[in-house]
C-alpha positions as CSV (number, residue, x, y, z in Angstrom):
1,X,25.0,-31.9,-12.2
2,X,24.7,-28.9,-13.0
3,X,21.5,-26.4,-12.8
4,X,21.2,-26.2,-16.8
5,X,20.9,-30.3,-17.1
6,X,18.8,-30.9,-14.0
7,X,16.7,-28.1,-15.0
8,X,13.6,-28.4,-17.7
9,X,13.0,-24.8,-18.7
10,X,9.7,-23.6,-18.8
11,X,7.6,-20.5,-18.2
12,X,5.6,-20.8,-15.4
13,X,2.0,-19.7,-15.9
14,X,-0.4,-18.9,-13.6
15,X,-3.9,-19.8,-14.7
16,X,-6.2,-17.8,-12.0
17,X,-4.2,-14.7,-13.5
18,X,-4.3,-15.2,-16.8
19,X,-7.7,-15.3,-16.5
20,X,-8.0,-11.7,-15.5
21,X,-5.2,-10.3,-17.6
22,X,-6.3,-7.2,-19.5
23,X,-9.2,-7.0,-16.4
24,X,-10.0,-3.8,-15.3
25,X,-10.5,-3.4,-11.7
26,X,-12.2,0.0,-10.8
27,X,-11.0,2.1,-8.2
28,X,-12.9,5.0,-7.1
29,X,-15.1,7.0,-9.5
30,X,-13.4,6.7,-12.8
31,X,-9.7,4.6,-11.8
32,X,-8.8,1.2,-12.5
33,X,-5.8,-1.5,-12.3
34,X,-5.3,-4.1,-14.3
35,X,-2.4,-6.7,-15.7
36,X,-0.7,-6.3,-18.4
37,X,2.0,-8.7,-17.6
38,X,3.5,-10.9,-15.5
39,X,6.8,-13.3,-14.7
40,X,6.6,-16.1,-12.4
41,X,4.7,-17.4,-9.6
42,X,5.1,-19.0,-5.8
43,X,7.1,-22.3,-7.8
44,X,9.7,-19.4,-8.8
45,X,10.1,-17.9,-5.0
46,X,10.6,-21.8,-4.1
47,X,12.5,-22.5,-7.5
48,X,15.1,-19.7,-6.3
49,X,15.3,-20.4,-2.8
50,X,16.5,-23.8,-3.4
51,X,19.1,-22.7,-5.4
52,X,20.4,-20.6,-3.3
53,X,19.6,-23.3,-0.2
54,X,20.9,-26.2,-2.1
55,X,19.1,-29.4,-2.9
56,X,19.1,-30.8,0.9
57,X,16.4,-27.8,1.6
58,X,13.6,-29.7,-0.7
59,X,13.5,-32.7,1.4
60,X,12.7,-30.8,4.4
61,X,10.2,-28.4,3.4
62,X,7.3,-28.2,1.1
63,X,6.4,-25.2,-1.2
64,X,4.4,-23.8,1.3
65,X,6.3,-24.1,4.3
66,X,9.7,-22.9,2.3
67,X,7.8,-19.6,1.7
68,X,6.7,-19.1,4.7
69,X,9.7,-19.7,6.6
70,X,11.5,-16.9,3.5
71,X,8.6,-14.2,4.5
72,X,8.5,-14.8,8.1
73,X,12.1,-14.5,8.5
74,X,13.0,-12.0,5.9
75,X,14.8,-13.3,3.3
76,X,14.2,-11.2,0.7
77,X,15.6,-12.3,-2.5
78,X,13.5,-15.2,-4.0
79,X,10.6,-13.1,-3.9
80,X,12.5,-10.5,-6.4
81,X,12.3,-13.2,-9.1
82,X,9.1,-12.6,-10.0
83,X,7.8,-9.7,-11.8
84,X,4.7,-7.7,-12.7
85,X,3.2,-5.4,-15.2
86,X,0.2,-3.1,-14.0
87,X,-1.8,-0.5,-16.1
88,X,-3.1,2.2,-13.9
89,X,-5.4,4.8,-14.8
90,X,-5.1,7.4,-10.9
91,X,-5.9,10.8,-10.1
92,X,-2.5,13.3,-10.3
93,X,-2.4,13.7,-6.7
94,X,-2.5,10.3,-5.6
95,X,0.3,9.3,-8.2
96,X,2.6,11.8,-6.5
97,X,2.4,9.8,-3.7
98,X,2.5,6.1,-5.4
99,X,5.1,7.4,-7.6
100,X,7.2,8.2,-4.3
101,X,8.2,4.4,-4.1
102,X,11.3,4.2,-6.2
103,X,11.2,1.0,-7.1
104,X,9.8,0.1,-10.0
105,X,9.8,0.6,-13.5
106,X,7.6,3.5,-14.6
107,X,6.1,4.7,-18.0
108,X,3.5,7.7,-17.9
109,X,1.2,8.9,-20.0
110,X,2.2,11.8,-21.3
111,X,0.5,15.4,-21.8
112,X,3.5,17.0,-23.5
113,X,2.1,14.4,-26.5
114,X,-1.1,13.8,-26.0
115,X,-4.5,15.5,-24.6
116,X,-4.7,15.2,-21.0
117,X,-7.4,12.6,-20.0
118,X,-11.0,14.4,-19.6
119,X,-11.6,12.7,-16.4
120,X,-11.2,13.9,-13.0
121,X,-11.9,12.1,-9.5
122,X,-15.2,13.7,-8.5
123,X,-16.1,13.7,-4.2
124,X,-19.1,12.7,-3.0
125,X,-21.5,14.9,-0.6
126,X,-20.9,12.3,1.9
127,X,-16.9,11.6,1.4
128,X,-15.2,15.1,2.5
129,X,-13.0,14.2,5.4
130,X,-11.9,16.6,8.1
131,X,-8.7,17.4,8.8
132,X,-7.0,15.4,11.8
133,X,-6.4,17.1,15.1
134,X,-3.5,15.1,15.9
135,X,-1.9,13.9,12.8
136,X,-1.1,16.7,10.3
137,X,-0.9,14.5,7.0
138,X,-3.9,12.6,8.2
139,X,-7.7,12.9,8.2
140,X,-10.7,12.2,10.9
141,X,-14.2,12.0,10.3
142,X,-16.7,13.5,7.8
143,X,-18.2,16.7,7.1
144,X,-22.2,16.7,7.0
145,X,-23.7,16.2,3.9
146,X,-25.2,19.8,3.6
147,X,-21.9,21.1,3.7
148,X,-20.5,18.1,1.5
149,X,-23.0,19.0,-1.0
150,X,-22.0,22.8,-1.4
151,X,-17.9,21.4,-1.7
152,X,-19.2,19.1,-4.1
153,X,-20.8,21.6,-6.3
154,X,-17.7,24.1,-6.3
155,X,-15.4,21.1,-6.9
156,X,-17.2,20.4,-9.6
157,X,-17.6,23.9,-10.9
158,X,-13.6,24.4,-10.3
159,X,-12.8,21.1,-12.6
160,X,-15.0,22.3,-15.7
161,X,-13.7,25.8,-15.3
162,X,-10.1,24.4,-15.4
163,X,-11.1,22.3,-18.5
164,X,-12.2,24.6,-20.3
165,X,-9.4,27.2,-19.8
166,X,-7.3,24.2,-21.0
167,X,-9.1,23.5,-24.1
168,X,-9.4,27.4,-25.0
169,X,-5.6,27.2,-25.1
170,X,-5.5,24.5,-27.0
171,X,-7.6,25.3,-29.3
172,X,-5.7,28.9,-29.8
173,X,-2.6,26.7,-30.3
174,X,-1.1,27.1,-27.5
175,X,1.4,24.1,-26.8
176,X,0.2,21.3,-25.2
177,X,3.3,21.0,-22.9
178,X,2.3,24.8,-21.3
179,X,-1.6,24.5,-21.7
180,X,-1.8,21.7,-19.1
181,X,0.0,23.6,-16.2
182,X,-3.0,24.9,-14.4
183,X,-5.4,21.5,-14.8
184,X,-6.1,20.5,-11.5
185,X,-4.6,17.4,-9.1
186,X,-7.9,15.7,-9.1
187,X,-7.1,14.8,-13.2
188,X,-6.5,11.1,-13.9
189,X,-3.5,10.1,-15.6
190,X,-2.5,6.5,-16.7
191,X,0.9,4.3,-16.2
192,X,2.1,1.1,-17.0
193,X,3.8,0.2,-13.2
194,X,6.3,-3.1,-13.4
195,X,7.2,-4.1,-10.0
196,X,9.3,-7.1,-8.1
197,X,6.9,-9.0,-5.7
198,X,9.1,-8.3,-2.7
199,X,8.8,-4.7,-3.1
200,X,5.4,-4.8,-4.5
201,X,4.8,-6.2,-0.8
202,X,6.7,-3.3,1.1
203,X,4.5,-1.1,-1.4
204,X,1.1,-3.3,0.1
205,X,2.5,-2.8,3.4
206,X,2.5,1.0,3.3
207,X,-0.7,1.7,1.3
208,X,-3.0,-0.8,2.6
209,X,-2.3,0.4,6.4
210,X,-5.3,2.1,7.7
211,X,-3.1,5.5,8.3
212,X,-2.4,5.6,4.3
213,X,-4.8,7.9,2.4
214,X,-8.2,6.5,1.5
215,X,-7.7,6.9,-2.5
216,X,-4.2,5.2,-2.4
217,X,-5.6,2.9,0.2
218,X,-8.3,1.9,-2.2
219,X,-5.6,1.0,-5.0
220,X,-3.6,-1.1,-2.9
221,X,-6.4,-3.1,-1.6
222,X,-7.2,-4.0,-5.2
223,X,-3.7,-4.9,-6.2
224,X,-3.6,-6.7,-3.8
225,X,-6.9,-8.5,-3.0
226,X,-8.0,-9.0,-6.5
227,X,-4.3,-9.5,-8.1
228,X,-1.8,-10.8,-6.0
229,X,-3.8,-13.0,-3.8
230,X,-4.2,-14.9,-7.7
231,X,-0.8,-14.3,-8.4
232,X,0.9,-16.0,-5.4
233,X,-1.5,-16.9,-3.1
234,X,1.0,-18.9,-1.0
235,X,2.9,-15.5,-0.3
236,X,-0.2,-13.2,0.0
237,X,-1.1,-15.3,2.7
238,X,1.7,-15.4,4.4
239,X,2.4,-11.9,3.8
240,X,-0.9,-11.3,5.2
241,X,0.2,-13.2,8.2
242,X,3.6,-12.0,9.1
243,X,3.0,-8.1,8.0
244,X,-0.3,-6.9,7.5
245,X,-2.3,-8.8,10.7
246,X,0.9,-9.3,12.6
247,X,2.5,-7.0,15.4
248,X,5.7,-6.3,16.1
249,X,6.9,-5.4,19.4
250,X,10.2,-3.1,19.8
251,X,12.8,-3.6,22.6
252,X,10.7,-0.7,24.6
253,X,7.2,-2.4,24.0
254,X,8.8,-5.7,25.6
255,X,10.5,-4.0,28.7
256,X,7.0,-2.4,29.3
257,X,4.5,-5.6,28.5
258,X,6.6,-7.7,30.7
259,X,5.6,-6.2,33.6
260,X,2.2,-5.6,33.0
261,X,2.0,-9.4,32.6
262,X,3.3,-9.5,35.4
263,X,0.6,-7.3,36.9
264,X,3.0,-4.7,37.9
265,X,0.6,-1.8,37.2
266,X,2.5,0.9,38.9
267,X,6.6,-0.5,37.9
268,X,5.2,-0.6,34.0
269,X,4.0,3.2,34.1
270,X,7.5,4.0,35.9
271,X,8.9,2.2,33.2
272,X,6.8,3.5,30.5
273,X,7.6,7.0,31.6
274,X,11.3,6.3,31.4
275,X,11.6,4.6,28.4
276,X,9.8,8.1,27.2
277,X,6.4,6.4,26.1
278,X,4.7,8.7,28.4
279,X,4.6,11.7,30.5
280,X,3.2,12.3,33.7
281,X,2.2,15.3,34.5
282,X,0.5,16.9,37.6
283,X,-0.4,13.0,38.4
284,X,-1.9,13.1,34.5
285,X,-0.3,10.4,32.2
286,X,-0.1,11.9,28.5
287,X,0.8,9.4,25.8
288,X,3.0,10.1,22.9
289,X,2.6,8.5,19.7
290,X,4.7,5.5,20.5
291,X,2.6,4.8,23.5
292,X,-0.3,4.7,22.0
293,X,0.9,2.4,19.7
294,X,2.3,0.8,22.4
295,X,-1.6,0.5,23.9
296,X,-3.1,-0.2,20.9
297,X,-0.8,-3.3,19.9
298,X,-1.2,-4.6,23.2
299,X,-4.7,-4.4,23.3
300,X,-4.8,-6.6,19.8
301,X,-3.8,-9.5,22.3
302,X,-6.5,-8.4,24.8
303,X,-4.6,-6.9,27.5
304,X,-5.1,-3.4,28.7
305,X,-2.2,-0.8,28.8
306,X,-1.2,-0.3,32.9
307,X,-2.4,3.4,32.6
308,X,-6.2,2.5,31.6
């Protein structure tokens, strides 16, 4: 038999998203997300799997254990079958950095055509973040609101300023393509975004990790909180079990955390230190970045790192 006779074609629908299709979720002070569109559902990541698995696979797993078992162990293709269409509306520099994922279908609104959108993401007195001593692309901490108050107000006069230099030159006739080149990064722009769940989860995996930037950070806990959890809630959770509150241990982490189990304080900082994790120095241990992921992961289970 073959799949076209055993098969009854029809779309799958998903009733707790179509009840939010066209929904805008905001995001920060004037963003949003919402669905436009969408193809398929958990029944299509099974629907595919067993195809590929073969008949015998139904008998031995249900929906929800079949997807599981796919996520857990990486298999990557069933969740490619299904599809979805986002609207965004996102300030310019935060695109730039959600545009940097490659793949997906992308459509942009366009100031060559249009006006460019008289909104821009506006900062809080109590939102400026300091710069990171340790991690060059991240932040730490916040400035005091006095001092948030006075970046406020110039970021503010800096944005009408550069709107109003744009519409002078628009109004003078100047073309749009070339009158938009000196609006500032904090400008929203809008895109339709269509995306295959499987890399809509790598996506999720990136920009919901507490090292991603707060205002992409904020988008992707949207997506995926408020869209895919309806979409496929079977995968979101399990994605949410095998990648976002999971750890994974390298070969190093291992050769390291069995000793310390095995209360060999002394042998796992030797180790530690060869394996490059650390350096001792003058009878000081300094971590690198791997070894304080190394402690941190290992502390997630409630045991400390041999050095503390």
């Amino acid at each position: 038999m073959t799949m076209e006779q055993s098969e009854k074609l029809n779309k799958i629908q998903v009733a707790a998203l179509d009840e939010i299709l066209g929904k805008k979720f905001p995001v920060l002070d004037d963003g949003f997300v919402r669905v436009v569109d969408y193809m398929g559902s958990d029944e299509s990541i099974v629907q595919a799997a067993r195809v590929s698995y073969g008949a015998g696979t139904k008998k031995v797993n249900e929906d929800r254990a079949l997807i599981r078992y796919l996520l857990r162990n990486r298999h990557t293709t069933p969740f490619e079958m299904c599809e979805i269409k986002l609207h965004v509306r996102v300030p310019m520099d935060t695109w730039r950095q959600w545009i940097r994922h490659r793949t997906a279908n992308v459509n942009e609104y366009s100031t060559r055509y249009s006006l460019a959108i008289d909104s821009s993401q506006k900062t809080k007195i109590d939102e400026w973040r300091m710069q990171s001593k340790d991690n060059k692309q991240g932040s730490e901490g916040f400035f005091p609101e006095e001092i948030g108050a006075k970046l406020s107000e110039r970021e503010d006069e800096l944005q009408n300023f550069a709107r109003e230099i744009y519409q002078e030159r628009l109004n003078l006739g100047v073309a749009r393509e070339q009158a938009r080149k000196d609006l500032p990064l904090s400008t929203y722009t809008e895109a339709y975004w269509k995306i295959d769940l499987h890399n809509l989860l790598n996506f999720l995996s990136l920009r919901m990790d507490h090292h991603a930037q707060f205002e992409i950070r904020s988008y992707a806990n949207v997506i995926g909180n408020e869209i895919v959890a309806r979409w496929t809630p079977i995968a979101w959770q399990a994605f949410k079990d095998y990648r976002i509150n999971s750890i994974e241990l390298s070969s190093l982490d291992i050769e390291v955390l069995k000793l310390v189990i095995k209360n060999e304080k002394e042998n796992a900082i030797t180790k530690a230190a060869e394996l490059g994790m650390i350096k001792i120095i003058d009878g000081k241990i300094l971590l690198n970045r791997e070894g304080a992921e190394f402690e941190n992961k290992i502390s997630k289970l409630g045991i400390n790192a041999p050095w503390n």
